[in-house]
C-alpha positions as a Markdown table, in Angstrom:
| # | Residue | x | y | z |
|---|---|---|---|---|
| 1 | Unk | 0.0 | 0.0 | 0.0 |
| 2 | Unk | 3.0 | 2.7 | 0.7 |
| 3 | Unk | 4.0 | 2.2 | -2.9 |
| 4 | Unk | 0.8 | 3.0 | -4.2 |
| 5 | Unk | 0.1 | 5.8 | -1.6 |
| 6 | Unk | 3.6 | 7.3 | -3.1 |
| 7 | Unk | 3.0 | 6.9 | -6.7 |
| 8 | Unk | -0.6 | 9.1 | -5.8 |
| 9 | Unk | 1.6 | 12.0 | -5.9 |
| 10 | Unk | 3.0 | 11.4 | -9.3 |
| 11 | Unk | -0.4 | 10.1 | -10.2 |
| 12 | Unk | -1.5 | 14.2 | -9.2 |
| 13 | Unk | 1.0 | 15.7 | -10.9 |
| 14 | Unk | 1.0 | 14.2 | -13.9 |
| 15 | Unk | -3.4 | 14.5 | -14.3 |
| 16 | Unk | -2.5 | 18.5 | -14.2 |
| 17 | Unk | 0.2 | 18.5 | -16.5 |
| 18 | Unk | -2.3 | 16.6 | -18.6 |
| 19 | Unk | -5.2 | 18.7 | -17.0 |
| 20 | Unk | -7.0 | 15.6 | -16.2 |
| 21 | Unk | -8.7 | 14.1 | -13.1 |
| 22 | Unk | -6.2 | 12.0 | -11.5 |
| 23 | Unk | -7.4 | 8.4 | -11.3 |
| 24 | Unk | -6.6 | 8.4 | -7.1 |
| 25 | Unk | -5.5 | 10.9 | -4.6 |
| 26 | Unk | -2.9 | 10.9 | -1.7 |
| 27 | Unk | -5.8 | 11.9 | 0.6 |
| 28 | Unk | -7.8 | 8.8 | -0.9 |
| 29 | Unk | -4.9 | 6.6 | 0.0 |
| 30 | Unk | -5.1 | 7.9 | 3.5 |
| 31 | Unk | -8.9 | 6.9 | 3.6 |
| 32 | Unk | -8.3 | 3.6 | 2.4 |
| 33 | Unk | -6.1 | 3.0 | 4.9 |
| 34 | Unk | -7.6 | 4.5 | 7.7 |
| 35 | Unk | -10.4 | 2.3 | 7.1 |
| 36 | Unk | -9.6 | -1.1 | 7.0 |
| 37 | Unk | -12.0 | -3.1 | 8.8 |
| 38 | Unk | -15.1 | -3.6 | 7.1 |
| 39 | Unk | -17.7 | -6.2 | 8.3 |
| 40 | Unk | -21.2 | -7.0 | 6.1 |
| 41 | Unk | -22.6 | -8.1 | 9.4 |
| 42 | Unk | -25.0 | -5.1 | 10.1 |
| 43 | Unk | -26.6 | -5.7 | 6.6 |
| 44 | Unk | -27.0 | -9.6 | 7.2 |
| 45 | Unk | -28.6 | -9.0 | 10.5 |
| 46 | Unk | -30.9 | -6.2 | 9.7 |
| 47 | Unk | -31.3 | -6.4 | 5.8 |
| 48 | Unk | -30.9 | -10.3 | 5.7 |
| 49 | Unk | -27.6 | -9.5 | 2.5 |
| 50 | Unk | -26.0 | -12.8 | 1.8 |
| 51 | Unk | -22.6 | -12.3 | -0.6 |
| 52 | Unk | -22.0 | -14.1 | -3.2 |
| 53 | Unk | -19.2 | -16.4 | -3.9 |
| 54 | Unk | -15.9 | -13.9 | -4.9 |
| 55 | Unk | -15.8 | -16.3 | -7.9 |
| 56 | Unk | -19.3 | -16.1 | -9.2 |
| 57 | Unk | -19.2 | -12.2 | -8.8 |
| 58 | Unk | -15.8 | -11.9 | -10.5 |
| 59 | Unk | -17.2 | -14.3 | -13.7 |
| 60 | Unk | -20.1 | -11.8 | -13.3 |
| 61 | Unk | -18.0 | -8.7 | -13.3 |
| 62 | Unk | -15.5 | -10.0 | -16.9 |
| 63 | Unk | -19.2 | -10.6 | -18.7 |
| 64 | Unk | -20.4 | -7.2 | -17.7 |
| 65 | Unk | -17.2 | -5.8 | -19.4 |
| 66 | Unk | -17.1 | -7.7 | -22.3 |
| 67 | Unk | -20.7 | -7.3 | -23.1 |
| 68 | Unk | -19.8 | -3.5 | -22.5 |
| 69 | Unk | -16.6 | -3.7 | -25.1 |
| 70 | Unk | -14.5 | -2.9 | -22.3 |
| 71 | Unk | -13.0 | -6.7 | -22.6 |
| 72 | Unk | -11.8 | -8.9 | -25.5 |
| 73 | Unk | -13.2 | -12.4 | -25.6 |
């Protein structure tokens, strides 16, 4: 994570050389780390979420993007 919270600096610099939005931020970096813990358990308790299987959603996820022309077959 500290090598991508470093390269978030380039990552700023060069989106306003380019005058672009940069793709993520040193202060996004900090959030993501701040934040680590993240539990589902609220929402299975009060909403009754079940997850799906990381495998199923990721099979999910490469159709999505292919049906979108975002991915080559």
């Amino acid at each position: 994570m500290w090598l991508v919270s470093f390269a978030s600096y380039f990552n700023v610099f060069f989106s306003k050389l380019r005058n672009k939005t940069p793709k993520f931020t040193p202060s996004a970096m900090k959030s993501i780390q701040m934040h680590r813990y993240i539990s589902h358990r609220k929402a299975t308790d009060e909403l009754g979420y079940k997850p799906r299987p990381f495998e199923e959603t990721i099979k999910d996820t490469l159709e999505w993007f292919r049906s979108a022309g975002m991915l080559e077959e």
